[in-house]
N, C-alpha and C positions, 0 to 999 in steps of 0.2 A: 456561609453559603458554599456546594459544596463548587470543587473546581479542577478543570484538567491542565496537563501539560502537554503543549503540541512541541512537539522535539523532531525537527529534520535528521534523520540519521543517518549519518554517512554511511560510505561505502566500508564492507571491513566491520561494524562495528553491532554484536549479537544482541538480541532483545532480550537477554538476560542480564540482571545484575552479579550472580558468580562469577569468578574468575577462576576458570579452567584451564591448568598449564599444559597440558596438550591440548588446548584449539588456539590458534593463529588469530583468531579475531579479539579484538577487545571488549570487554562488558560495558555495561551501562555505567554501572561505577565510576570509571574515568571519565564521567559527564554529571551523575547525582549523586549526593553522596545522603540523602534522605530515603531511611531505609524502609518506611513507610508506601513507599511508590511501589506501584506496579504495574506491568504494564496490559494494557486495554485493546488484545491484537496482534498477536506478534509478527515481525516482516525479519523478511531470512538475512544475514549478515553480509550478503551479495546484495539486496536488493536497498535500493536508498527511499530517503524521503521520508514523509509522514507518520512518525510514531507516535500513539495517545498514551501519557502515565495518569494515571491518577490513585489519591492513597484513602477514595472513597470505593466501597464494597463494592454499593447498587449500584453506582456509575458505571463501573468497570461490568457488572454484570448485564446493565442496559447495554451498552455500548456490543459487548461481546454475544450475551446472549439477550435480544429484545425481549421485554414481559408482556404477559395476555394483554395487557392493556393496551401495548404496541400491537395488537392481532399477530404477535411474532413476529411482524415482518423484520430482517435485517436491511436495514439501509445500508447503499451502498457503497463499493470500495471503489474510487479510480485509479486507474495506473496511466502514468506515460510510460509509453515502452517501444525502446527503439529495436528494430530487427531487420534482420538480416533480407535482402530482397523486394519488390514491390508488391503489394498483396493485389490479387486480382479480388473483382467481385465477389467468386465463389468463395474464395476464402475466408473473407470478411462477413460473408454470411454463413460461414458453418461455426465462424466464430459465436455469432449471433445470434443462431438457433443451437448452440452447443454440440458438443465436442465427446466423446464415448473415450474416457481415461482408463486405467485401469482399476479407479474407485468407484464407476460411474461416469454416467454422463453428468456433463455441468448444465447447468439451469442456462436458462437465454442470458444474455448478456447485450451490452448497450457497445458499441465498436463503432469508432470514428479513423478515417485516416486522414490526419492533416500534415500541414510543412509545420515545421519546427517555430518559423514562424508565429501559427497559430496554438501553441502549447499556450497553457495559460500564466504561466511563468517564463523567465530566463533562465537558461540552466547553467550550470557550475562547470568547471572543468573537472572530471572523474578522476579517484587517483585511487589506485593507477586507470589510467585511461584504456577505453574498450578496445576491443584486435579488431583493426580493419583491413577490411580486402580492397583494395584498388578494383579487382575485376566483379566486384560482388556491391551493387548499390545498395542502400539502407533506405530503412520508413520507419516514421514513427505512428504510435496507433496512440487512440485515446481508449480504455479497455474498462466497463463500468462494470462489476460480479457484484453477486449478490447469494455467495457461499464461501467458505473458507476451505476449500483441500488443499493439500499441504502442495505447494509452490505449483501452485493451480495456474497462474496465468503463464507461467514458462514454459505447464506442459503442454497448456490450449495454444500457443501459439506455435509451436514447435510440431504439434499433431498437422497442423493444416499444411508443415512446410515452412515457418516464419521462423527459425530458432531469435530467440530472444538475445541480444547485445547487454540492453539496459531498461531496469527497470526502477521504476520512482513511483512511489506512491504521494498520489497526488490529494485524494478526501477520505472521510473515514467518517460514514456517520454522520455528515452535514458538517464535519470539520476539517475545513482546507488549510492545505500549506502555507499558502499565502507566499507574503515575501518574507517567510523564516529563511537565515540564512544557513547553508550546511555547519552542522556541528552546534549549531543557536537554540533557544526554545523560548515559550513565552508560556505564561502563565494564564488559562481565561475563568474567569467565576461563571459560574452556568445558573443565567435569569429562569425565572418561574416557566419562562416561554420554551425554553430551551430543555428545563426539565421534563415539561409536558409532552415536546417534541422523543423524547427518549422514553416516555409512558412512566414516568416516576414521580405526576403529580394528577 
């Protein structure tokens, strides 16, 4: 049956398996040593959280690129992402109704702003730990996309005015973090439901 791996990844640490002596971050390598793995998504080596490997094809191609049978649709990515400032209304809505990048405008997105509080997890201590301003409050957003441009939600927040602190990917595809711990991962076999969900049965 086939099966993914949900891997929290730290801060610091590249979605690649090579090890590159000029880049400062660490490979996947120092976490799998199973060379069959690949991974389903990549997340920037600043950004933590939610990384999907798996050493099946289709999976990795559902996952990545959804099949007709999915009607294409990509399912989507959540992020917690803590930033700099309070977002007003407007903000939160041009997040919403998207954003004019330099690749494009991004698609509508799903944008909640809650207390830390209401994250759907407890967070970790960062390491190293984010710059903060004393005279500069912070917020975190709940941030749902449903496209991949390259470090897409840092630019969307950053366009409105919110420069991005921290960001954690939270789901990917109907597969959440859960209570994986940083640097942890778990193993899951994906039922016939789960396959169909992804249009691979």
């Amino acid at each position: 049956m086939p099966s993914v791996i949900l891997f929290n990844k730290p801060y610091g640490v590249q979605s690649q398996f090579s090890d590159d002596a000029n880049n400062k971050f660490a490979p996947l390598s120092h976490y799998f040593s199973d060379k069959a793995l690949r991974v389903a998504g990549r997340l920037d080596a600043t950004s933590e959280g939610l990384l999907i490997l798996t050493a099946d094809g289709q999976v990795n191609k559902a996952i990545t690129h959804p099949p007709k049978a999915n009607q294409g649709r990509k399912q989507g990515k959540t992020y917690l992402v803590q930033v700099e400032g309070i977002p007003t209304q407007e903000q939160l809505n041009q997040l919403q109704e998207g954003v004019v990048l330099k690749d494009g405008k991004t698609l509508p997105a799903k944008v909640n702003h809650v207390s830390e509080d209401e994250l759907p997890m407890p967070l970790w201590q960062r390491d190293p730990p984010i710059r903060e301003r004393k005279s500069v409050p912070d917020s975190w957003l709940m941030i749902t996309i449903y496209e991949g441009k390259n470090r897409q939600v840092r630019r969307m927040t950053a366009h409105v005015g919110l420069p991005c602190l921290r960001l954690i990917r939270w789901s990917v595809a109907g597969f959440e973090l859960g209570g994986i711990g940083v640097g942890e991962f778990v193993r899951v076999s994906l039922s016939h439901d789960r396959l169909k969900e992804l249009g691979l049965r």
